[in-house]
VMD Tcl script that draws the C-alpha trace (Angstrom):
set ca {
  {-15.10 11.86 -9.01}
  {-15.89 8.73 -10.42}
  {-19.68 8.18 -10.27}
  {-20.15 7.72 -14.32}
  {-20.08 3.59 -14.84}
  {-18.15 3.81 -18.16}
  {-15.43 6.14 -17.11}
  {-15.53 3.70 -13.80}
  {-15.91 0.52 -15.31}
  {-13.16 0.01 -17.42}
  {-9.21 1.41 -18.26}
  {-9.60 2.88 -21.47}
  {-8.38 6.38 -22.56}
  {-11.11 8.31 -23.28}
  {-10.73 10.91 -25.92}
  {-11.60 13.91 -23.80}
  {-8.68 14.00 -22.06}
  {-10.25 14.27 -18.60}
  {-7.86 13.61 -15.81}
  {-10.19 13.15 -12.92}
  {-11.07 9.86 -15.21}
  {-7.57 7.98 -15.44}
  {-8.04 5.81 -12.49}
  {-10.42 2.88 -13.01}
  {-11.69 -0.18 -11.22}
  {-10.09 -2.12 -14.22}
  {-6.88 -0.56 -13.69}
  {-6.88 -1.55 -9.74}
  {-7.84 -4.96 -11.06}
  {-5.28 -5.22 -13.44}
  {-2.56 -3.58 -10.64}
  {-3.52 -6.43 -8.09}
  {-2.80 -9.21 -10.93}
  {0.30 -8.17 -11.84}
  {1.91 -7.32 -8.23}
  {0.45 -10.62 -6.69}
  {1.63 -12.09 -9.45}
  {4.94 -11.47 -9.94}
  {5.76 -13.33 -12.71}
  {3.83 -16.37 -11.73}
  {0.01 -17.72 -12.51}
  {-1.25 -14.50 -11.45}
  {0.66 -12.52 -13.97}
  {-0.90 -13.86 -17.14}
  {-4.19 -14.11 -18.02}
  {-4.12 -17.37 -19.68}
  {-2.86 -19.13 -16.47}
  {-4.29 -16.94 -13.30}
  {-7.03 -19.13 -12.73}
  {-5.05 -21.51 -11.77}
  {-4.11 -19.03 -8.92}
  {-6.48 -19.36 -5.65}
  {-5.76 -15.95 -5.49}
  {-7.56 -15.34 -8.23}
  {-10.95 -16.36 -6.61}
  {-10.12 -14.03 -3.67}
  {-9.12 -11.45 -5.82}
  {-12.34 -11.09 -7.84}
  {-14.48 -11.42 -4.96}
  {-13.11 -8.55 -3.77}
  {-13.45 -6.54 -7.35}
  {-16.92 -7.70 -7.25}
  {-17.40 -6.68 -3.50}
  {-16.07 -2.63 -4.21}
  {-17.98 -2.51 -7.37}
  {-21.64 -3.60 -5.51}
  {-20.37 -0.61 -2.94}
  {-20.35 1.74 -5.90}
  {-23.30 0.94 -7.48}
  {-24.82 1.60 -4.14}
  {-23.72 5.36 -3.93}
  {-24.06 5.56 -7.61}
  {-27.14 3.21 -8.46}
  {-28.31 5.39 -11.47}
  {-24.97 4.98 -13.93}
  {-24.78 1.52 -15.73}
  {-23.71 0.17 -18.89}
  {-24.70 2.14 -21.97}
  {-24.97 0.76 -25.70}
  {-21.88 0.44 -27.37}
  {-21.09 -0.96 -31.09}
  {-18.75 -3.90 -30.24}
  {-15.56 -3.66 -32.11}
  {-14.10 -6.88 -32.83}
  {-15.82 -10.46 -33.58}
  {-16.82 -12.78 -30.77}
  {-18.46 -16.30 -30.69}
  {-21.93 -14.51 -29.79}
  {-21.57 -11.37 -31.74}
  {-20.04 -9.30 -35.12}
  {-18.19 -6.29 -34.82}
  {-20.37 -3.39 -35.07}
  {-23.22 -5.09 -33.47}
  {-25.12 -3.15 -30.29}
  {-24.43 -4.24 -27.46}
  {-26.31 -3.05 -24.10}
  {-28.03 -4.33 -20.83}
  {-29.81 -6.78 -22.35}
  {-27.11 -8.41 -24.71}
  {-26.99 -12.16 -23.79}
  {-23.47 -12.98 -21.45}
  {-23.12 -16.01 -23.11}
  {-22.32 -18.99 -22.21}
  {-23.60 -17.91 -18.62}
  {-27.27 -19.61 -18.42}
  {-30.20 -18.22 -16.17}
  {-32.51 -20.92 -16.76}
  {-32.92 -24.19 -17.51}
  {-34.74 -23.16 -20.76}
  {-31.59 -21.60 -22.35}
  {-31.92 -18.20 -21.28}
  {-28.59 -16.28 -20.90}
  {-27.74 -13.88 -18.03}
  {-27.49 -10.01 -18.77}
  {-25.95 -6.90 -17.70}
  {-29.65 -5.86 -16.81}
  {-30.48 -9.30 -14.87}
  {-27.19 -9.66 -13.60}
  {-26.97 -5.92 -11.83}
  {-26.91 -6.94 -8.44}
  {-25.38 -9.37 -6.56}
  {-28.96 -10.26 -4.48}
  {-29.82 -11.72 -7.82}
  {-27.49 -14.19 -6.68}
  {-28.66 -14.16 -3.72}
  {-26.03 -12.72 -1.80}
  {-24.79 -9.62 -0.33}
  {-21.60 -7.99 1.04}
  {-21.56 -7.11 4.80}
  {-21.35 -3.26 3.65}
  {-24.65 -3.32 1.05}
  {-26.91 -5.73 2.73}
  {-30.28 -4.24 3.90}
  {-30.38 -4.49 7.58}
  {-34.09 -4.20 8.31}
  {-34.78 -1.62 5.62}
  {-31.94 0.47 6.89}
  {-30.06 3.32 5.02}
  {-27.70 1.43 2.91}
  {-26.21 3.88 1.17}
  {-25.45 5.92 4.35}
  {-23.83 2.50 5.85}
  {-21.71 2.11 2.44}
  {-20.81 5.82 2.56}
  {-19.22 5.07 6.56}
  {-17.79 2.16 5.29}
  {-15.81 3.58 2.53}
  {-14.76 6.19 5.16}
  {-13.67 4.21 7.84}
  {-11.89 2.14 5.57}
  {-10.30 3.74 3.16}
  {-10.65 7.12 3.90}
  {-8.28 9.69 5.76}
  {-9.19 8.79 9.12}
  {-8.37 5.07 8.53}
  {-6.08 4.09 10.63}
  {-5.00 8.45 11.19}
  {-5.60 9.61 14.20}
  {-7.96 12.62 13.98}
  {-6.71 16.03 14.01}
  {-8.54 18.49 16.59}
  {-10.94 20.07 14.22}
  {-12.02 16.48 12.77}
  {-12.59 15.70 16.39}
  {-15.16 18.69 16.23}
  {-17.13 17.57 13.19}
  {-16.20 20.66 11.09}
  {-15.11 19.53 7.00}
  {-11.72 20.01 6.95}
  {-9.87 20.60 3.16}
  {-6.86 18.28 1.97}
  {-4.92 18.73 -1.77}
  {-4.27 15.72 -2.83}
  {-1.73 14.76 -5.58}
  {-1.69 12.58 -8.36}
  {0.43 10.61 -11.17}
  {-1.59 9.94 -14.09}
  {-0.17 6.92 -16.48}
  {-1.68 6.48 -20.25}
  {0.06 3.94 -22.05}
  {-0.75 1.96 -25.11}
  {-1.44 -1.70 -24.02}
  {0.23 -4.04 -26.18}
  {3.19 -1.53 -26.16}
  {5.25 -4.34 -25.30}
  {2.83 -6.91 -26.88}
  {3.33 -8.69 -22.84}
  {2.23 -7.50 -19.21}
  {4.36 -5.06 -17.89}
  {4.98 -3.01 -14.73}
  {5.53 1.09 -14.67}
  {7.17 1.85 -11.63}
  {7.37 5.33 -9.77}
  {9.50 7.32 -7.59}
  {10.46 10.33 -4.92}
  {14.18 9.49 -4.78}
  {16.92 8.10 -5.54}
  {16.96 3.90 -6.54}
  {19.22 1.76 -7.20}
  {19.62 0.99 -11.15}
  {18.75 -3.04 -10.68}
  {15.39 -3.86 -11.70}
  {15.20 -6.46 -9.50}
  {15.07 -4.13 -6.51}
  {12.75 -1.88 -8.06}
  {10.03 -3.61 -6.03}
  {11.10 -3.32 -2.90}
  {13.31 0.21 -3.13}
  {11.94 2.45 -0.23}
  {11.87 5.42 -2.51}
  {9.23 3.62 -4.38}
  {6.24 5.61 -4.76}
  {4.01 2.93 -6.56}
  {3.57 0.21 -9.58}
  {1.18 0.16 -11.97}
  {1.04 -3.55 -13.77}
  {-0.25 -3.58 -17.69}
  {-2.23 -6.44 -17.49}
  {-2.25 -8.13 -21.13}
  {-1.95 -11.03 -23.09}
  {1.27 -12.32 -24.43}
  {1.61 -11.60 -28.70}
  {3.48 -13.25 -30.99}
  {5.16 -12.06 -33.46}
  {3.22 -13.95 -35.53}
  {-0.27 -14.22 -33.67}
  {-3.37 -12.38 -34.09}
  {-4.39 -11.09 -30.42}
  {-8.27 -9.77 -31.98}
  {-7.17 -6.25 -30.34}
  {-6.38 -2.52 -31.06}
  {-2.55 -2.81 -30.88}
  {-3.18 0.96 -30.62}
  {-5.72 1.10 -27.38}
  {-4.68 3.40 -24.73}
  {-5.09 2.80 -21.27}
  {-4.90 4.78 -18.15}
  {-4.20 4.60 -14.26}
  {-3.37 6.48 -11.05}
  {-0.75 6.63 -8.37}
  {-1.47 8.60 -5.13}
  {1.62 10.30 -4.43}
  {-0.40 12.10 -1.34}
  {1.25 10.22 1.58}
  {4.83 10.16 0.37}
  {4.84 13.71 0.47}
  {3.74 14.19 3.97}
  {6.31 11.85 4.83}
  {8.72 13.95 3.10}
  {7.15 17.12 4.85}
  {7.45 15.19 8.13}
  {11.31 14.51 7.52}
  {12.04 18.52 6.32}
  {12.23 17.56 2.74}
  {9.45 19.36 1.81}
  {7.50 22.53 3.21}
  {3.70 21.98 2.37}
  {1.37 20.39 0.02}
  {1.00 24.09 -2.38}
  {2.32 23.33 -5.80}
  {4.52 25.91 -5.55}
  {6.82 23.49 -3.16}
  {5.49 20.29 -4.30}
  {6.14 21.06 -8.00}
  {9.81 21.93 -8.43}
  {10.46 19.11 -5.87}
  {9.07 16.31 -7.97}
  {10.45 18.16 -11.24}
  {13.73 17.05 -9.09}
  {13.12 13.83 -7.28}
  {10.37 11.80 -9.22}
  {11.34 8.96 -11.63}
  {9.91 5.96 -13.25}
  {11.11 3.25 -15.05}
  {9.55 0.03 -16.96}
  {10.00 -3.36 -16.77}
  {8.92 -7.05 -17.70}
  {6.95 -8.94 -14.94}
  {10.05 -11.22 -14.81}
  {11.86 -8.14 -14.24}
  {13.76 -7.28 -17.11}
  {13.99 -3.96 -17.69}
  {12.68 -2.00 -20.46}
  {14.57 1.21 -21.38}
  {11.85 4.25 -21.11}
  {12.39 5.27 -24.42}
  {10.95 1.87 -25.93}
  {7.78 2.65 -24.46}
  {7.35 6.48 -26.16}
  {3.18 5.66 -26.01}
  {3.89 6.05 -21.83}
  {2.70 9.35 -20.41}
  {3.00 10.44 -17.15}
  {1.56 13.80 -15.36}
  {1.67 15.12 -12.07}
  {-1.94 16.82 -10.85}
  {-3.53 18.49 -7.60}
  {-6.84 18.71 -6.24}
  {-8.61 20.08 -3.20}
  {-10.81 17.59 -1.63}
  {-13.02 18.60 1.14}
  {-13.14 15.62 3.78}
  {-16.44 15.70 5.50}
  {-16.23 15.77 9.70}
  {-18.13 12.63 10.05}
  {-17.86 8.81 8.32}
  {-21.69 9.49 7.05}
  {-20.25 12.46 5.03}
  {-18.54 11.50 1.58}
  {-15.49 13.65 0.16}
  {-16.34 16.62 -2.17}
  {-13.59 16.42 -4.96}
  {-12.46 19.89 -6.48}
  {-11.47 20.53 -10.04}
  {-8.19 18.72 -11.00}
  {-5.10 21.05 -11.68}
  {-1.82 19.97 -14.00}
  {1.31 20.61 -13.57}
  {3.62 19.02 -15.23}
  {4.63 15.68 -17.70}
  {7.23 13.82 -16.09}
  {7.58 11.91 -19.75}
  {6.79 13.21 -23.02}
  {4.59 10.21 -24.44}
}
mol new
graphics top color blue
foreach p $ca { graphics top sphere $p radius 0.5 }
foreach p [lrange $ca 0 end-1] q [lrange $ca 1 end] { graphics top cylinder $p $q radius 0.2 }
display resetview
């Protein structure tokens, strides 16, 4: 699904509405800062450097994005008018793959890295264990197995009897989208949601089994009267697998199958979210009326081997949990 670099790339809504694009490697980067975080260095972005975890953190956001420029080398960054000011550039001014990343020096002449020069990490001269070249080998095939083995279905699952015997089998997954303005709160903030009941203490809202997931706003703290150089109106997006939960609940008898005509009366009934501060306080839904949430299904066809990559079918909606 994701194999365009600027629906990839980055959070933001874009305009079209397309709801196979919500999900985002900024918005798993942002969810990893705010959950490790907690309310501490990691939480703010002002501070999280501070954090070791920080170093780990974006060694790992640079280690999944050199995987998917591997299966998708041909999508990079495209020119784009900046919109606000910056030390290097105006607003308005085009920026593309061979704008200057100032202050980040190449040379010792003064040359600055770019997006073009910078596009792979063997520039650095390094590679992750998953995209190095192993004697001119396949990488992509070896990237494909290990985004299979490791985060795909048969992670960790035992196979069923027919992925035993190679054959594709077909899954439906399901889906929360979030869209939310980003300085809703003008401060980071979580969006929890869940299959169940929870108790009404935001403090347990972490840890409640019902929990489903968190999504964390990761943002910069506004004053009332600072200038944060931003769109106080910028929407941004996510995605919560909700896949899992429900065969847990189909496990336990709570729930016949995966067709939305089970799945979507039960979540009309059991699914809830709620919003708070990353120190926990929470934030009545209805001071947030920029946060929407929908529930979609797809059919994805798993292939019966790790060398065979997912095909994703068309996304299906169902319903708005919240009316943002």
């Amino acid at each position: 699904m994701y194999n365009d670099y600027t629906t990839f790339s980055n959070e933001a809504w874009i305009a079209d509405d397309n709801p196979a694009g919500y999900d985002s490697l900024e918005s798993i980067h942002d969810q990893i800062h705010g959950l490790t975080g907690s309310g501490g260095h990691m939480t703010y972005i002002h501070y999280s450097a501070f954090d070791p975890l920080f170093w780990l953190h974006h060694a790992m956001i640079d280690r999944v994005f050199s995987m998917w420029q591997v299966i998708f080398p041909d999508s990079y960054v495209v020119p784009e008018p900046a919109i606000f000011n910056a030390f290097t550039h105006s607003a308005g001014q085009t920026q593309d793959v061979n704008s200057p990343l100032a202050p980040f020096h190449k040379d010792l002449s003064g040359g600055f890295w770019t997006s073009e020069t910078a596009r792979t990490t063997e520039a650095f001269g390094y590679a992750y264990p998953e995209t190095a070249n192993y004697i001119n080998g396949n990488v992509t095939g070896q990237v494909v197995v290990a985004v299979n083995q490791l985060y795909g279905l048969r992670s960790g699952v035992q196979p069923s009897s027919k992925r035993h015997l190679h054959v594709r089998t077909a899954d439906r997954e399901w889906i929360a989208n979030i869209r939310v303005k980003k300085y809703a709160l003008n401060a980071p903030f979580y969006v929890h949601i869940f299959i169940g009941s929870f108790k009404p203490d935001p403090f347990s809202w972490p840890f409640e089994p019902n929990l489903v997931g968190t999504h964390s706003i990761f943002v910069k703290i506004i004053g009332l009267n600072s200038n944060c150089n931003c769109d106080p109106d910028q929407l941004v997006t996510a995605t919560i697998p909700l896949t899992d939960r429900l065969h847990v609940d189909i496990e336990g008898g709570f729930l016949k199958s995966l067709e939305p005509e089970d799945v979507t009366p039960y979540l009309a009934k059991n699914l809830g979210y709620r919003v708070s501060l990353m120190n926990d306080t929470a934030v009545p839904n209805a001071d947030v009326p920029s946060l929407k949430i929908s529930i979609l299904s797809l059919d994805v066809e798993r292939g019966g081997t790790d060398d065979e990559p997912p095909i994703w079918g068309q996304m299906r909606g169902h319903m708005d949990v919240s009316t943002g």
